[in-house]
One Martini backbone bead per residue (centre of mass of N, CA, C, O) as a GRO file, in nm:
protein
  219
    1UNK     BB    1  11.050   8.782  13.770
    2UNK     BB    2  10.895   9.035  13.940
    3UNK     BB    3  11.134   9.209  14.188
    4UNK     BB    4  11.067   9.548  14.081
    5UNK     BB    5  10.749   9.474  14.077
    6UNK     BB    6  10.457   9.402  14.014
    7UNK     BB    7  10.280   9.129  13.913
    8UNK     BB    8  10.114   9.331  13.686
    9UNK     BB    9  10.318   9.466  13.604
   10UNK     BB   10  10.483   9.303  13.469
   11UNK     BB   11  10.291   9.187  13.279
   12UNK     BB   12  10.237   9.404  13.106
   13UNK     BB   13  10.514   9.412  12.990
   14UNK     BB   14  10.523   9.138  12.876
   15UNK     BB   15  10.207   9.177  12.739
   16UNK     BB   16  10.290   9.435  12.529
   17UNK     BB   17  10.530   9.341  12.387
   18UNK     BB   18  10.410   9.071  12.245
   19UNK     BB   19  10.214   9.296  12.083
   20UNK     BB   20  10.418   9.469  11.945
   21UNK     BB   21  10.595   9.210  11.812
   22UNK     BB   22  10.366   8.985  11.756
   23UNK     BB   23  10.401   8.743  11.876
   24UNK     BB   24  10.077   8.846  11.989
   25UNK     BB   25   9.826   8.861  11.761
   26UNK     BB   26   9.585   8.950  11.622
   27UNK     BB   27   9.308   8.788  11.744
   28UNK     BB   28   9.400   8.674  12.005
   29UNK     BB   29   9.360   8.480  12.276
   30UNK     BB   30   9.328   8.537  12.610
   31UNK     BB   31   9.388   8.352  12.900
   32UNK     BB   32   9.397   8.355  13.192
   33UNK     BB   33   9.473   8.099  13.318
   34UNK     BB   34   9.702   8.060  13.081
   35UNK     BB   35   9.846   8.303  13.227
   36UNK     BB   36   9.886   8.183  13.509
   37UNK     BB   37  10.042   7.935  13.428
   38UNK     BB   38  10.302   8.071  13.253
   39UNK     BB   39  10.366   8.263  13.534
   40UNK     BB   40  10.282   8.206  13.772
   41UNK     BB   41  10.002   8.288  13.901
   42UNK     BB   42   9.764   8.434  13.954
   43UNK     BB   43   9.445   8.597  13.856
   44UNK     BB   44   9.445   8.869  13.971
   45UNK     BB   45   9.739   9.025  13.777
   46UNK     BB   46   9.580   8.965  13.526
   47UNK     BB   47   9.335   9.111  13.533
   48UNK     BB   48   9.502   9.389  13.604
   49UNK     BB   49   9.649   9.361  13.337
   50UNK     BB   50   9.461   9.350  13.163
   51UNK     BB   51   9.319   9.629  13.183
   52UNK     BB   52   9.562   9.801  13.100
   53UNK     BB   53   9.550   9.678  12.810
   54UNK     BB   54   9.283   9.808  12.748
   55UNK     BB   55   9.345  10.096  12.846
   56UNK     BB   56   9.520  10.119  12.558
   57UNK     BB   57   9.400   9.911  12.340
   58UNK     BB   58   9.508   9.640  12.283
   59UNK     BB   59   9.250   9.488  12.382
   60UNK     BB   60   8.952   9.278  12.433
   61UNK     BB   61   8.699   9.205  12.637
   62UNK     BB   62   8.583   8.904  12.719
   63UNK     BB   63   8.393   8.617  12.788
   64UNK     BB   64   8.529   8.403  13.026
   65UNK     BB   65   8.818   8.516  13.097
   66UNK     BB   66   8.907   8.695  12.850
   67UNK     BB   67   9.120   8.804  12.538
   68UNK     BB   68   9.150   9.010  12.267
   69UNK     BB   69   9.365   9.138  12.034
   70UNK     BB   70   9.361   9.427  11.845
   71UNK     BB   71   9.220   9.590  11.614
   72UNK     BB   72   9.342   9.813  11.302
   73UNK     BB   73   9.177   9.985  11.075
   74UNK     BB   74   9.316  10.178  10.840
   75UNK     BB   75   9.160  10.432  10.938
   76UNK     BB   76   9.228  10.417  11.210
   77UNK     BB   77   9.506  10.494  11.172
   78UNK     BB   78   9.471  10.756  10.990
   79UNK     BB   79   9.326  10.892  11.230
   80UNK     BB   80   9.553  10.900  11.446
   81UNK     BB   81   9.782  11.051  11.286
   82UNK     BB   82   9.572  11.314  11.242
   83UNK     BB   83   9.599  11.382  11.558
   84UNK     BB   84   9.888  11.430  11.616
   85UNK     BB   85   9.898  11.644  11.369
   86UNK     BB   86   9.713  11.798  11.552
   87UNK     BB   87   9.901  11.845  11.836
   88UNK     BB   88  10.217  11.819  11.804
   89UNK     BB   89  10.313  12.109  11.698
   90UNK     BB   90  10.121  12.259  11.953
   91UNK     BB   91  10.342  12.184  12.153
   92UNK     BB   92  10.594  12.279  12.022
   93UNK     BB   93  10.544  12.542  12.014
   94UNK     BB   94  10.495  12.586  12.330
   95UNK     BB   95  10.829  12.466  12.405
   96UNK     BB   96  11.056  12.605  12.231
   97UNK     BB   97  11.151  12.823  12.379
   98UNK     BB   98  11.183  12.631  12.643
   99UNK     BB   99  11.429  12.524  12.520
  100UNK     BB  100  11.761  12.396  12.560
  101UNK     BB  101  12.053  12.277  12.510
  102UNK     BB  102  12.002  12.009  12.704
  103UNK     BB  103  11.766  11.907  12.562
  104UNK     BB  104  11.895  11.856  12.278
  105UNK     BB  105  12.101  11.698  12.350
  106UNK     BB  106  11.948  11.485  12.471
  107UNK     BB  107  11.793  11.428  12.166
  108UNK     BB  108  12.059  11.337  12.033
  109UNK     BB  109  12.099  11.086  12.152
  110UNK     BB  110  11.809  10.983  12.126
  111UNK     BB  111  11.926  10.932  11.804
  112UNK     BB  112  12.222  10.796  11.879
  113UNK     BB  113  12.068  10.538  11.961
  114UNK     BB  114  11.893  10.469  11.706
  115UNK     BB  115  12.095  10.405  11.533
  116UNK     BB  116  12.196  10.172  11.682
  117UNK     BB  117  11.907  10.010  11.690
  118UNK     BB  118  11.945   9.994  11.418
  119UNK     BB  119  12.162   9.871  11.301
  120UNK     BB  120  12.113   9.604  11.515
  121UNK     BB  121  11.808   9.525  11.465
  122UNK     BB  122  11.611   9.660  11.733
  123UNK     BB  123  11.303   9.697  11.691
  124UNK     BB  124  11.219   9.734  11.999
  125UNK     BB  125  11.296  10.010  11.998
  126UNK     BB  126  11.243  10.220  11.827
  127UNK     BB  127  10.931  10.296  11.970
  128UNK     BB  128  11.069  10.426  12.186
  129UNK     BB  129  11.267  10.653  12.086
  130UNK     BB  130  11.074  10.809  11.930
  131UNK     BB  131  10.916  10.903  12.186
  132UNK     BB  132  11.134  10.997  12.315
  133UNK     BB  133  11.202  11.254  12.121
  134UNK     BB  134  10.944  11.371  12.115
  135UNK     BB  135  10.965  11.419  12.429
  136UNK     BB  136  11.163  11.601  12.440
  137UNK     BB  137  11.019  11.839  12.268
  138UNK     BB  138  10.731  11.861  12.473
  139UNK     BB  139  10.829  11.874  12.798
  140UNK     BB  140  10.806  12.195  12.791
  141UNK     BB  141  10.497  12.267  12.764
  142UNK     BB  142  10.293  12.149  13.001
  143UNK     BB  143  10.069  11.882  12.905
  144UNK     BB  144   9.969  11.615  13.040
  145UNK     BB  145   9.729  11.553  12.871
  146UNK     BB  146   9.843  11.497  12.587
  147UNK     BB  147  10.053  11.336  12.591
  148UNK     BB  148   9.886  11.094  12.722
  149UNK     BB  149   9.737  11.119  12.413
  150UNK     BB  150  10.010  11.046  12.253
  151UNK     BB  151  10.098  10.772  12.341
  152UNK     BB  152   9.878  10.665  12.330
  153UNK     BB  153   9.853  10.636  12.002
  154UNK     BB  154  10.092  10.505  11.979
  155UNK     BB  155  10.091  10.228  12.096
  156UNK     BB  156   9.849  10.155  11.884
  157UNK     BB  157  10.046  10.096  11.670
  158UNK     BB  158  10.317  10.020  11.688
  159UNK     BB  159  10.312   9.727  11.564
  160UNK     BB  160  10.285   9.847  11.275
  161UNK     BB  161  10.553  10.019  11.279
  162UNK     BB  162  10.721   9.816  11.281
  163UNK     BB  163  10.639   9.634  11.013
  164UNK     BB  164  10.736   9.934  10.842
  165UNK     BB  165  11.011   9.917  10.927
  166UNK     BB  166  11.155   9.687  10.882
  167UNK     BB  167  11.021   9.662  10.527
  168UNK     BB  168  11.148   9.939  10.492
  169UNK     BB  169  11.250  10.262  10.461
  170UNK     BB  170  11.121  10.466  10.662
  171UNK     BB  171  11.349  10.489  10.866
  172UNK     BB  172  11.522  10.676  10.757
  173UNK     BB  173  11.367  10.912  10.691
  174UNK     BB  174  11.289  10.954  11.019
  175UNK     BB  175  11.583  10.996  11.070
  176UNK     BB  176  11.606  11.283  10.890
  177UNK     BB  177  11.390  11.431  10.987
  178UNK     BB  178  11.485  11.439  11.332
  179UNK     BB  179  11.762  11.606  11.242
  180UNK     BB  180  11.626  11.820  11.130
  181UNK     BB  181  11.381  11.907  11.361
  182UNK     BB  182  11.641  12.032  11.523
  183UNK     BB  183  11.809  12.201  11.402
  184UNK     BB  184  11.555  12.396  11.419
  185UNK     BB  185  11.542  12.413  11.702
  186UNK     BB  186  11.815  12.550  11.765
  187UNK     BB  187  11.702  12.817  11.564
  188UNK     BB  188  11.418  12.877  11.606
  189UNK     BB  189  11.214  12.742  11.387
  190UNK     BB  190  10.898  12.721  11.446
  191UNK     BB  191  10.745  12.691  11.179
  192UNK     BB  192  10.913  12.486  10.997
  193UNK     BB  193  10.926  12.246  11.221
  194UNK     BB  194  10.609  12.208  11.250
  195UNK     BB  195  10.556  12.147  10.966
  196UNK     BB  196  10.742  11.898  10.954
  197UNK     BB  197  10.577  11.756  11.197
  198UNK     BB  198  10.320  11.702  11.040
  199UNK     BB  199  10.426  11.558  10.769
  200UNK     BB  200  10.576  11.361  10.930
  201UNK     BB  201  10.328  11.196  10.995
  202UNK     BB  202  10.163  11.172  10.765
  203UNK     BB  203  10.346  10.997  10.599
  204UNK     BB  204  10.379  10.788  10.784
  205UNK     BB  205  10.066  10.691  10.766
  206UNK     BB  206  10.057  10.657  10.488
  207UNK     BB  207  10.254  10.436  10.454
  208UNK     BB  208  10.136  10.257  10.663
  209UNK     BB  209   9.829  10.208  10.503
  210UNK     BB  210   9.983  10.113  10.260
  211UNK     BB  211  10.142   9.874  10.358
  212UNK     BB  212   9.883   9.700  10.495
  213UNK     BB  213   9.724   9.725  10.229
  214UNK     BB  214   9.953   9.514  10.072
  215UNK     BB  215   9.929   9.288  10.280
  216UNK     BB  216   9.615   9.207  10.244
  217UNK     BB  217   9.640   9.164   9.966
  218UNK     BB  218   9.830   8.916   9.970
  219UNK     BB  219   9.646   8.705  10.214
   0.00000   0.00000   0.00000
């Protein structure tokens, strides 16, 4: 099953995705030997797999080689957007100046893939396309440990994102906010596009524990 990497690698993909997707939802046990029985491999690189899950912050390891699938408080969820709020901007202006037409090209393209995976309801591309257009404009500031917490905070929300963007109008909004600020970026309009991508995330975060919140409550 898994041919072009270890199988630990594998097995983080397989079950990474199965929690961005809901497929495994919040609260649900992993036990490892069911996980190396369903997949057929030892308990060693399930071991490896949870531990990796764990440091996403996807899992939570418990007593008895268990773990259970993390879950996010509104709270959580507001705070961590408003972190990226207070970040990403800083990225962006550090990189602007550095931004090439190439560049630019690049992350058009990876808008015109998200239209794609839109149009075909492709649930599974939106949040990798998204993390992917903003890191389009973020890698030319070379702060790698900032990325790195930036993805991380992703990753965290990703399956919540995904089910306030399928149930909601919200992906359309956020894909006409990623083309205006595109054209701000080609045009070097650093303060303009910096305050778009402040309001771009916490708006979003705003709606994304709105929808959380009427969704519990109707449970």
């Amino acid at each position: 099953m898994f041919k072009r990497q270890t199988v630990a690698e594998g097995l983080v993909e397989v079950l990474r995705e199965a929690i961005l997707n809901g497929d495994i939802p919040e609260g649900e046990q992993l036990r490892q030997d069911a996980i190396a029985k369903k997949y057929d491999v030892s308990r060693i690189p399930v071991r490896e797999a949870l531990r990796q899950l764990e440091a996403e912050g996807l899992i939570i390891s418990q007593a008895h080689r268990s773990a259970v699938v993390a879950s996010l408080s509104l709270k959580e969820v507001e705070e961590l957007f408003e972190i990226r709020a207070a970040l990403e901007p800083k990225l962006l202006a550090t990189a602007l100046p550095r931004l090439t037409e190439a560049d630019f090209d690049s992350a058009e393209k990876t808008l015109d893939d998200y239209d794609k995976a839109l149009a075909e309801g492709d649930v599974a591309q939106w949040g990798a396309l998204n993390r992917m257009f903003h890191n389009c404009l973020f890698e030319k500031a070379d702060r790698a440990q900032t990325m790195a917490i930036i993805n991380s905070l992703g990753q965290k929300v990703d399956r919540y994102t995904r089910m306030q963007l399928q149930f909601t109008d919200g992906v359309r909004r956020a894909q006409d906010e990623h083309r205006e600020m595109l054209r701000l970026c080609r045009e070097g309009k650093k303060e303009e596009v910096c305050k778009l991508l402040e309001d771009h995330i916490l708006n979003a975060g705003r709606s994304l524990v709105a929808y959380l919140a009427e969704k519990h409550d109707k449970e």
